[in-house]
C-alpha positions in Angstrom: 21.0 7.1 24.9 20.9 5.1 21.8 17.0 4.7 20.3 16.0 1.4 18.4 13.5 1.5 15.2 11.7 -1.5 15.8 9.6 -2.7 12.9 6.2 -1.4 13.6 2.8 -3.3 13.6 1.1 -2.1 10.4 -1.9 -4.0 10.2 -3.4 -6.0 13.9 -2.9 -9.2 12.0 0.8 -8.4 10.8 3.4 -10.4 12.2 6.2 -10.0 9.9 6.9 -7.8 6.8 9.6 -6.6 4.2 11.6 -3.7 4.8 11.1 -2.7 1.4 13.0 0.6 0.8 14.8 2.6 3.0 14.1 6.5 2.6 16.9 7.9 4.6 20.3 7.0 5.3 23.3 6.3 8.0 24.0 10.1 9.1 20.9 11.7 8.5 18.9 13.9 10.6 15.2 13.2 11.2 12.6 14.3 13.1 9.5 13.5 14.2 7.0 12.6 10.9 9.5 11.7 8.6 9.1 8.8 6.0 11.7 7.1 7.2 11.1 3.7 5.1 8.6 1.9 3.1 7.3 -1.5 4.6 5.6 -4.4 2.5 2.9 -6.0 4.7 0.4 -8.9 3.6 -2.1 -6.7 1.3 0.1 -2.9 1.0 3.6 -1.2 0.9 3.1 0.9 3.9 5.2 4.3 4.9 6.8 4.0 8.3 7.3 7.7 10.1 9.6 8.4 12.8 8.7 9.4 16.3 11.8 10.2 17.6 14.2 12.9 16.6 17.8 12.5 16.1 20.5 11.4 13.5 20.7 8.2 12.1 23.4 6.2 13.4 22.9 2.3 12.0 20.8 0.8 9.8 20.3 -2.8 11.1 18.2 -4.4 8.2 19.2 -4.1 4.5 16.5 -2.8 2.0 14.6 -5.8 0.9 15.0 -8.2 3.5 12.0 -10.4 3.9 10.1 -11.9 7.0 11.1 -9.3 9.3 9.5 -9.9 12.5 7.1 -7.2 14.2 9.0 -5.5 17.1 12.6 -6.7 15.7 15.7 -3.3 15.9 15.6 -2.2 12.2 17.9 0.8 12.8 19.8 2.9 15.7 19.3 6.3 16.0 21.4 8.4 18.2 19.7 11.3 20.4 19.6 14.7 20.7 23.9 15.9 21.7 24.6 12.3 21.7 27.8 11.0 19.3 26.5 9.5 15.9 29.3 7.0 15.9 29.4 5.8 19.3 25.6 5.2 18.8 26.7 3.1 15.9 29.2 1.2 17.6 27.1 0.6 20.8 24.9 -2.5 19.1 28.1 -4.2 17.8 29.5 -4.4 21.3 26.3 -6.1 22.0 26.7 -8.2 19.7 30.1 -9.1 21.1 29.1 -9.7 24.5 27.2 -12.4 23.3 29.4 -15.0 21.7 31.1 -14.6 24.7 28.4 -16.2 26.7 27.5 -18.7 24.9 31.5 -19.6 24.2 31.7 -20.2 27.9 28.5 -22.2 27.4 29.8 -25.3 26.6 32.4 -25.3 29.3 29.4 -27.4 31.8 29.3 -29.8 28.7 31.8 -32.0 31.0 29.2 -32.4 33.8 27.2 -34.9 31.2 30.0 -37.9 32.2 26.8 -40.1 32.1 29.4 -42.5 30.0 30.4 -44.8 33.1 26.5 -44.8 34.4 25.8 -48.1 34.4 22.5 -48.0 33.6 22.4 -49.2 29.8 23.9 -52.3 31.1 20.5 -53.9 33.0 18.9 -54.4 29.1 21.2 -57.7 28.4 20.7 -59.1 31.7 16.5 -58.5 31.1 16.6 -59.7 27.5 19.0 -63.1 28.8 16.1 -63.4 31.7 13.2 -63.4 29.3 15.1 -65.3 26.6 15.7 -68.2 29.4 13.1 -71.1 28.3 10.8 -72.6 31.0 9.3 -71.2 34.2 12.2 -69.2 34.9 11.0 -66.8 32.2 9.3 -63.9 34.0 5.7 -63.3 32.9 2.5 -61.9 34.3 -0.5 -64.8 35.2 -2.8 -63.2 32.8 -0.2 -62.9 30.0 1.0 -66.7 30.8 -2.3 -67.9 30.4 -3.0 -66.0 27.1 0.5 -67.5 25.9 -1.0 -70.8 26.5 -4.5 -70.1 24.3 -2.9 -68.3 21.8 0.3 -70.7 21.2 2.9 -68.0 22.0 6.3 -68.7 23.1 7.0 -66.4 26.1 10.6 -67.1 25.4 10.8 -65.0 22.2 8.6 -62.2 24.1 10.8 -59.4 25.4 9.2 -58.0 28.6 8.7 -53.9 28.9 7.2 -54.8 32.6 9.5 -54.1 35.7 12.5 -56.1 35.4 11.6 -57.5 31.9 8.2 -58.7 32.8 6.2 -59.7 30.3 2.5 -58.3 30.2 -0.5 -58.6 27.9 0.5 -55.9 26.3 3.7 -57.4 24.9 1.8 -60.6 23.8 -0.6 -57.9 21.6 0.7 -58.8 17.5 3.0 -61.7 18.6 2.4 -64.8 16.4 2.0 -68.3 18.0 5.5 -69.8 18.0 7.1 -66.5 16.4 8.7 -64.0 18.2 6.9 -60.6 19.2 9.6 -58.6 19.9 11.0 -58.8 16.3 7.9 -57.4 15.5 7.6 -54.6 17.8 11.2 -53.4 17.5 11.1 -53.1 14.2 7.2 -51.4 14.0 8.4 -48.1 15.9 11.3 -47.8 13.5 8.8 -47.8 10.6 6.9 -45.3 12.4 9.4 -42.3 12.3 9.7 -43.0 8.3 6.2 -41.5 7.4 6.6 -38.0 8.2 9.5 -38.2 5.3 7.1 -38.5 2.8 6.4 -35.0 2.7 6.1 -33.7 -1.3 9.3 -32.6 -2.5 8.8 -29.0 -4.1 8.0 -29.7 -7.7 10.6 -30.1 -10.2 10.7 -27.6 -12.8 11.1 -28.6 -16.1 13.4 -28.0 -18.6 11.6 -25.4 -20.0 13.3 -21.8 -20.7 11.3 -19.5 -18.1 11.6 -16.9 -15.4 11.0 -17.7 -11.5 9.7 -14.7 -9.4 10.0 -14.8 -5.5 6.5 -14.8 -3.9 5.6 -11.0 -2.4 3.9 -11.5 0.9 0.6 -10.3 -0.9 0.6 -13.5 -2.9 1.8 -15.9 -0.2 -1.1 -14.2 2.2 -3.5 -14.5 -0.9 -2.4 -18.4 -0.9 -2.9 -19.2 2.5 -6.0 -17.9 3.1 -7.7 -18.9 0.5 -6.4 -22.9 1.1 -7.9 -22.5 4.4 -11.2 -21.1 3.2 -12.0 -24.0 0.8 -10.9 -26.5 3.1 -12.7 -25.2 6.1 -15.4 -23.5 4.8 -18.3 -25.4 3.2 -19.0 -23.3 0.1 -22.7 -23.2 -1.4 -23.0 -21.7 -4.5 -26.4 -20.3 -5.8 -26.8 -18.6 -9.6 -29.3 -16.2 -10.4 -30.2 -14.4 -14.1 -30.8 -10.8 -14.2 -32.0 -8.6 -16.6 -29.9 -5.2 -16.9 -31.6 -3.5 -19.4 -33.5 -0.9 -17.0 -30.2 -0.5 -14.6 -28.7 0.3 -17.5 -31.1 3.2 -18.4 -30.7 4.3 -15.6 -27.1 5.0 -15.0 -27.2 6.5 -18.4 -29.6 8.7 -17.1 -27.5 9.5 -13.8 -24.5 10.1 -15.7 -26.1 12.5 -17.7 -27.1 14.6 -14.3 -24.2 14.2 -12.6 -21.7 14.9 -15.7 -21.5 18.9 -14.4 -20.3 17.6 -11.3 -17.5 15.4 -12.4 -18.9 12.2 -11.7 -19.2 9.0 -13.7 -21.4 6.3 -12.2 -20.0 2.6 -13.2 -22.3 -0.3 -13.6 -19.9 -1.8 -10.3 -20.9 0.8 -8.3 -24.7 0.4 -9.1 -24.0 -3.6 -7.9 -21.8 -2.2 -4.9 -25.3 -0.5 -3.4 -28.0 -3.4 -4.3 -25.7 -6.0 -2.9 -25.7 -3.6 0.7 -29.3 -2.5 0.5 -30.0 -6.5 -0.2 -27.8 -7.3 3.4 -29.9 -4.9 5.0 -33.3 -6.5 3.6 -32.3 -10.2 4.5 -30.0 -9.6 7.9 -29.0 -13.8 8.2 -26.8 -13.1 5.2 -24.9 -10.2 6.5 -23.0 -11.9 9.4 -19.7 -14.0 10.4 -19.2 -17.2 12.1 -17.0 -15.7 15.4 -16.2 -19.5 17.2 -19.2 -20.4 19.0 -21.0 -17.4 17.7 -22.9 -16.0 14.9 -22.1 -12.4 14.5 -25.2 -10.2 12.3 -24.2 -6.8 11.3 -26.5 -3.7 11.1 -24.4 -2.0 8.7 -24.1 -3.2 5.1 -19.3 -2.7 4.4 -18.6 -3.9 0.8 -15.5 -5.3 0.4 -14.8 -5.3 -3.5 -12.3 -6.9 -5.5 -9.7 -4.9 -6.7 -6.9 -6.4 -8.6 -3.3 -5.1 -8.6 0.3 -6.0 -10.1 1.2 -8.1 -6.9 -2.0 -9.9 -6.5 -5.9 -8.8 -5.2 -7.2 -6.3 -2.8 -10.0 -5.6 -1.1 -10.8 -2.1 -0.2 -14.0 -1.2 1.3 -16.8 0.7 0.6 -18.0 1.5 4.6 -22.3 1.6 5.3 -22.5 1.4 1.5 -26.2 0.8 2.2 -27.0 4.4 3.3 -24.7 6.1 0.8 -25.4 7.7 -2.8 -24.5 6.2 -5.6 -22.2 9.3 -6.5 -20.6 9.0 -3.1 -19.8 4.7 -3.5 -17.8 6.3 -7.3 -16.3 8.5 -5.9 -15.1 7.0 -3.0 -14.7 3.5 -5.2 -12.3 5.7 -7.6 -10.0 6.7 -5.3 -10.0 3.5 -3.3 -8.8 1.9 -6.2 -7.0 3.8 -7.6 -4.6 4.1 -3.7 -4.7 0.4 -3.6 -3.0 0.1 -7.2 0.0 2.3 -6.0 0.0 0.6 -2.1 -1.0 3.4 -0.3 -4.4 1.8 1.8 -4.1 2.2 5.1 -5.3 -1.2 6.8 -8.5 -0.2 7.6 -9.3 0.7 4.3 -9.3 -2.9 3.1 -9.4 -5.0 6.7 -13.0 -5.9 7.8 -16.0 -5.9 5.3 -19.3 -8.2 6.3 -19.6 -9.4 2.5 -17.4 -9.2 -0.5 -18.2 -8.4 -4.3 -15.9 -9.3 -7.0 -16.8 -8.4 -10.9 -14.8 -9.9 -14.1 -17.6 -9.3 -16.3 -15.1 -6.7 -17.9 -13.2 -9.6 -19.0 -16.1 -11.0 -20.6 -16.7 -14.2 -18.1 -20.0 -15.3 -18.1 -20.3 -17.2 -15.0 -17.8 -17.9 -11.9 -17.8 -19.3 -8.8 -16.0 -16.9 -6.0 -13.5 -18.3 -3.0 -15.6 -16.8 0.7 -12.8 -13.9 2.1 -13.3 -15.3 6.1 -14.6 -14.2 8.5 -17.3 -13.1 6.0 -20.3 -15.4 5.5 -20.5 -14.3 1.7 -19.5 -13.5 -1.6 -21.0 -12.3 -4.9 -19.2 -13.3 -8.1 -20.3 -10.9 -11.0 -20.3 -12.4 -14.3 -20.7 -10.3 -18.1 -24.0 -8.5 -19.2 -24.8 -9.3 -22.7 -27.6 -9.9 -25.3 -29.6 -13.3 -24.6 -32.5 -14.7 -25.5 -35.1 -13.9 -22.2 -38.6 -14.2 -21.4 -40.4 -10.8 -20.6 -44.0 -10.3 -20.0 -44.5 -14.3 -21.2 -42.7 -13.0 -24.5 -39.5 -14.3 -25.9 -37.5 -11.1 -26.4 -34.0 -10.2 -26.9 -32.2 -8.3 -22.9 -29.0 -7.3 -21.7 -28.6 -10.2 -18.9 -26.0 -11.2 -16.8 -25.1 -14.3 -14.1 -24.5 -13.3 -10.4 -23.4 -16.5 -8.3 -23.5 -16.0 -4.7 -20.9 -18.1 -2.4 -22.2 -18.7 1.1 -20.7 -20.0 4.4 -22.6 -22.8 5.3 -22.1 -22.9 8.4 -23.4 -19.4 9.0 -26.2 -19.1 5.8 -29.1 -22.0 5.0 -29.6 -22.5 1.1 -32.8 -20.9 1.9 -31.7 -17.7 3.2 -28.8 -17.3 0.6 -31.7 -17.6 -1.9 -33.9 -14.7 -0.5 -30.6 -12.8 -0.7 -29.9 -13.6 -4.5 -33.7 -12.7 -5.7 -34.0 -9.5 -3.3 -30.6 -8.3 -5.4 -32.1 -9.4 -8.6 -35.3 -7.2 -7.8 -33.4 -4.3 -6.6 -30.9 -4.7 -9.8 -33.9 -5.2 -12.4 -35.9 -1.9 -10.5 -32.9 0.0 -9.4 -35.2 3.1 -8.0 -35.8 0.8 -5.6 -32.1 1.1 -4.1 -32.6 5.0 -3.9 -35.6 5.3 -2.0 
């Protein structure tokens, strides 16, 4: 019997995804762990391995197609002694069988003969009742007497009561001598007109330029960080730091580590004072989970990595108990998978707080968008020679500005500040991350 490739779940929050390349083709024989394509999700281009074996028969889905939904037929593959090209041909039967149905569909369409019913016809008779002048025109007591205190003709009032009765609800707006119903008839055809001013896409100019399609990365990049600013409250806190000893000290690490192949980077010095700094003040390393606030014993760095298609964030697991040669190592080949989309969605799904550095690009001092469900982020900015106080001495240091973004819902100012100067102090005496 026939088997259907569905398009597989990738990541637990995927729900659609492009069939980005396809690595076999119609009449092929695969078998079980074959790449059989390359799927796009939100953050990574994915390999997709068969389970079954067999040849295969269709291809459903075209190479590039966008928004494929999880758990939709991609391809046909036809079975162990089973004919290729009957396989093939079975879905478009299918497919047959079900214009079919719904031709026949419309056959009942006769049953809705609700043409001769009457009832449309009772709405002249109720508007000539309540247009009638006098006491013939039917009214409720309480809205009669507020048509008397108010001045309104009950006349001009068309009745939504039983049998065009006119209510106090009717008499709501109405003007004293004017007619309501002109009013309220033409108030709910107003209403209907404001959902039509949703913004039209903007107009691009007449500009020579290029447009480029969205990837999902950058469309899952835009949504969630729309919804972070507008429903997370953002508290920002700066902090100075002096470099100068870190500094030394990597030099001096690098120097030890050289016969081994490894290269410590100032990032990864940050990676481990940011976790060991989660450990020290706990009510910083958590996530708002609905009615509940979720504190971690474990410090996972999530660290901004950025890519041609948009930004990643692979993670640095229990960073707080690891060596600083371990964090490079494993930061180096983290980044260097999530460049060519090979992360697998664990890799970069999860995290309790997030680090992101541009100091290589020389910025001073930013303010960092919170990657929910975290309760924090820690914007990195560029070390260089300032003016700083030492020892109640104006000197010349290597400093830099770290800004910490905080949830704060989840984080008081007060506890995001005892985060900020217990990274500082571990930053400006790094021995004291190693201990």
């Amino acid at each position: 019997m026939p088997i259907e490739l569905k398009m597989p779940a990738l990541s637990p929050t995927m729900e659609e995804g492009t069939l980005a390349k396809w690595l076999v083709k119609e009449g092929d024989e695969v078998k079980s762990g074959d790449i059989l394509a390359e799927i796009e999700t939100d953050k990574a281009t994915m390999e997709f391995e068969a389970v079954d074996e067999g040849t295969i028969a269709r291809i459903l889905v075209a190479e590039g197609t966008d928004g494929v939904k999880v758990g939709a037929p991609i391809a046909i593959i036809a079975g162990e002694g089973e004919d290729a090209a009957s396989a093939k041909a079975a879905p478009a039967a299918k497919k047959e069988e079900a214009p079919k149905e719904t031709a026949k569909a419309p056959e009942p369409a006769p049953i809705t003969k609700a043409e001769p019913v009457p009832a449309p016809k009772p709405e002249p008779e109720v508007k000539a009742a309540a247009a009638s002048s006098g006491d013939r025109v039917k009214a409720s007591p309480l809205a009669r007497r507020i048509a008397e205190q108010t001045g309104v003709d009950l006349s001009s009032v068309e009745g939504s009561g039983p049998n065009g009765r006119v209510v106090k609800a009717d008499l709501d707006g109405a003007k004293a001598g004017g007619a309501a119903s002109t009013a309220k008839a033409e108030a709910p055809a107003a209403a209907p007109s404001a959902p039509a001013a949703t913004p039209a896409p903007a107009q691009i100019p007449d500009i020579p330029h290029e447009a480029v399609k969205l990837s999902n990365m950058r469309k899952t990049i835009a949504r969630r960080l729309t919804e972070s600013k507008q429903t997370v409250p953002h508290i920002y806190l700066t902090v100075d730091i002096q470099l100068d000893a870190l500094l030394k000290l990597r030099g001096e690490l690098n120097k030890g580590l050289e016969s081994r192949g490894v290269k410590l980077s100032v990032n990864d010095m940050l990676i481990k004072a940011l976790a060991v700094a989660l450990i020290e003040v706990p009510s910083c390393n958590v996530m708002l989970a609905g009615d509940q606030l979720v504190t971690f014993g474990r410090a996972d760095i999530s660290v901004a990595v950025s890519i041609p298609s948009g930004l990643i964030t692979p993670i640095i697991t229990g960073a707080d108990t690891k060596s600083l040669s371990a964090i490079a190592n494993e930061m180096k080949d983290l980044a260097a998978r999530a460049k060519d989309g090979k992360l697998k969605p664990e890799e970069y799904q999860g995290g309790t707080a997030s680090l992101s550095n541009m100091g290589m690009f020389g910025i001073k001092q930013f303010e960092a968008v919170i990657n929910p469900p975290q309760g924090m982020i820690l914007a990195i900015g560029a070390g260089e020679k300032r003016p700083y106080v030492v020892n109640d001495e104006l000197t010349v240091a290597t400093v830099m500005s770290a800004t910490g973004s905080f949830d704060h819902r989840a984080i008081d100012g007060a506890d995001g500040a005892k985060l900020m100067a217990a990274f500082k102090r571990l930053v400006e005496s790094p021995l004291g991350m190693l201990a």
